[in-house]
N, C-alpha and C positions, 0 to 999 in steps of 0.2 A: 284242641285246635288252636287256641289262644297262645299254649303254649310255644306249638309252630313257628306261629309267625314271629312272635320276640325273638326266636333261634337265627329265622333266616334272615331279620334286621341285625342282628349281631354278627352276622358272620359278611353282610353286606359293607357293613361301618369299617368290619377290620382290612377286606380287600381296598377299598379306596384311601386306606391313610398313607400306606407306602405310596402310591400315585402322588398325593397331593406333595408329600414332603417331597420327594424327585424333583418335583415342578419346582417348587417354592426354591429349595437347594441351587438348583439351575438357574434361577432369576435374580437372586442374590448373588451368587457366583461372578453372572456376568455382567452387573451394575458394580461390582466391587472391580471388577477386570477394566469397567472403561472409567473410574473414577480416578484409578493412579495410572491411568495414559491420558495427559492435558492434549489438548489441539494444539496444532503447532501454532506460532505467535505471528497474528495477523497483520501488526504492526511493528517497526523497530521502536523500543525504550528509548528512544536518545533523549540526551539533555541539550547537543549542540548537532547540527549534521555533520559528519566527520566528515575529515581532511580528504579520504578518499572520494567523493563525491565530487569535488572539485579536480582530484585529479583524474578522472574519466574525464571532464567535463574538456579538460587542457589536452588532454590527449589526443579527442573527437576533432577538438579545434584545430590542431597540428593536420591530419587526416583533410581538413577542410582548405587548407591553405593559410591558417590564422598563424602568425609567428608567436613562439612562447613568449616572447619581447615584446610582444604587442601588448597595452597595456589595456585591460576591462576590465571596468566597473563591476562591483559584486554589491550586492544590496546587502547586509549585514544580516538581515534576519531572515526564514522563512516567508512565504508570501501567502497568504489563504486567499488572498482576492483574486489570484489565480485561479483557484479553483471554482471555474461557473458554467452553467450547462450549456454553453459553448466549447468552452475546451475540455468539459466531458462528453458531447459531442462526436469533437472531433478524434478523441480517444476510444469510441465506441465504433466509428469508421475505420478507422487506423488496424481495429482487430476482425472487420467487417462482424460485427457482432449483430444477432438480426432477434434475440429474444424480448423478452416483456418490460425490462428493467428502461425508464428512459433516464435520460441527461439529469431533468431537472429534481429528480427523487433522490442518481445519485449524487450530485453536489451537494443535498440535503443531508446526507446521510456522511461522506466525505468532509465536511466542515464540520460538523456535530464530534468526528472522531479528532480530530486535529487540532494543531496546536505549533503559534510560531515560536520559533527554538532559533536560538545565533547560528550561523555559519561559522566554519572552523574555514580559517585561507591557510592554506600550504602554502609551497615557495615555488611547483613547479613552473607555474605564468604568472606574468606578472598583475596578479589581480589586487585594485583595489577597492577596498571596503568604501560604500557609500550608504547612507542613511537612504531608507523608504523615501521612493517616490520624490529621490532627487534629481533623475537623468537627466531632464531636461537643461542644469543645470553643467550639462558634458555633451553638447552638440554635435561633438568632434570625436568622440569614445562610444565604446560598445558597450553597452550595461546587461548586465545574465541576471535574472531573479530565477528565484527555483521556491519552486511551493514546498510545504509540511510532506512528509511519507503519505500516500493515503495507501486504500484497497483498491485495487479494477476491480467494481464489479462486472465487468464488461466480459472479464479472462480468469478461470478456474485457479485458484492459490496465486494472484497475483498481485504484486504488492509495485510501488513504483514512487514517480514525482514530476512534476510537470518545471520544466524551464522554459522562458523566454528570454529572446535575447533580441536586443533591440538598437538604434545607433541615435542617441538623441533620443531617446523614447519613441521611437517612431519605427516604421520597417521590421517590424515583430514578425522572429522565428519561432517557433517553441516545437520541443521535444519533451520525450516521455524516456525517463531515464528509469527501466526497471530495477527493484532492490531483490536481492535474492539471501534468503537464509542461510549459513552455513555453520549450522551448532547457535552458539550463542551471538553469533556476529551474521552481520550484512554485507554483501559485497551487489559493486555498481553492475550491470550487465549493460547490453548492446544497448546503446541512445538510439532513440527514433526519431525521426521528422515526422513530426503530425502536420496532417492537412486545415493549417488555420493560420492566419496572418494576421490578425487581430493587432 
């Protein structure tokens, strides 16, 4: 009888080994499948914002009535002070976005990824370059800041930048200039009017 049972234990061991390896095969398989496909890149790598940023920027303005001859202030570096749970906010309205995520979690999370980086001026308006948090010293000019790239977490794969644009520092416009991937590069998409006057 004894002998039995070691028979039907031995014959039980060898049905379940193919099972397990199938399994196991198929679990390795598809951790090796998603480990050479990266997630696409959430942020742009720049060292400076490119040229092209500015030129949407010139373009939108032409669209609005602003002459490319018209001369405005461009703050020379990114601006992170821009980004505050205000004008995430009003970028969370802008998508009427109604989920769990508030303002104040993502500015937190928004400044923790970012980083100010020079502005590149092209030639198509005439923009000039002025140091942080000098307009007030141009009462008579339009000054444009634009913040670091962040994430919307507001909007599924959306990536973007916040500008204000102000005259004398005062009378604050800001837009949401989205960035979109294409391969290794970024291109500018539709600028927005957000609802904030700040």
């Amino acid at each position: 009888m004894m002998k039995d049972e070691c028979s039907d234990n031995r014959s039980l061991t060898f049905i379940l080994h193919p099972s397990f390896f199938i399994l196991l095969f198929t679990l390795l398989f598809a951790t090796g499948a998603a480990a050479k496909t990266p997630p696409p890149p959430k942020l742009p790598d720049w060292k400076a914002v490119p040229a092209s940023v500015l030129d949407s920027f010139c373009a939108n303005f032409r669209e609005e009535g602003i002459s490319s001859s018209t001369t405005i202030n461009v703050v020379k570096t990114s601006q992170k002070y821009l980004i505050t749970p205000l004008s995430m906010q009003a970028l969370s309205d802008f998508g009427f976005y109604h989920g769990s995520m508030d303002s104040a979690k993502a500015t937190s999370a928004a400044l923790a990824s970012s980083d100010e980086i020079p502005v590149t001026m092209p030639n198509d308006c005439a923009w000039r370059p002025i140091d942080p948090k000098s307009s007030a010293r141009y009462p008579d000019t339009m000054t444009l800041e634009i913040s670091p790239p962040i994430t919307n977490p507001f909007s599924r794969n959306s990536t973007g930048l916040f500008a204000r644009l102000t005259l004398g520092g005062e009378a604050s416009t800001w837009y949401w200039l989205p960035l979109i991937p294409r391969g290794e590069i970024w291109i500018a998409g539709k600028m927005a009017l957000l609802p904030y006057r700040q």
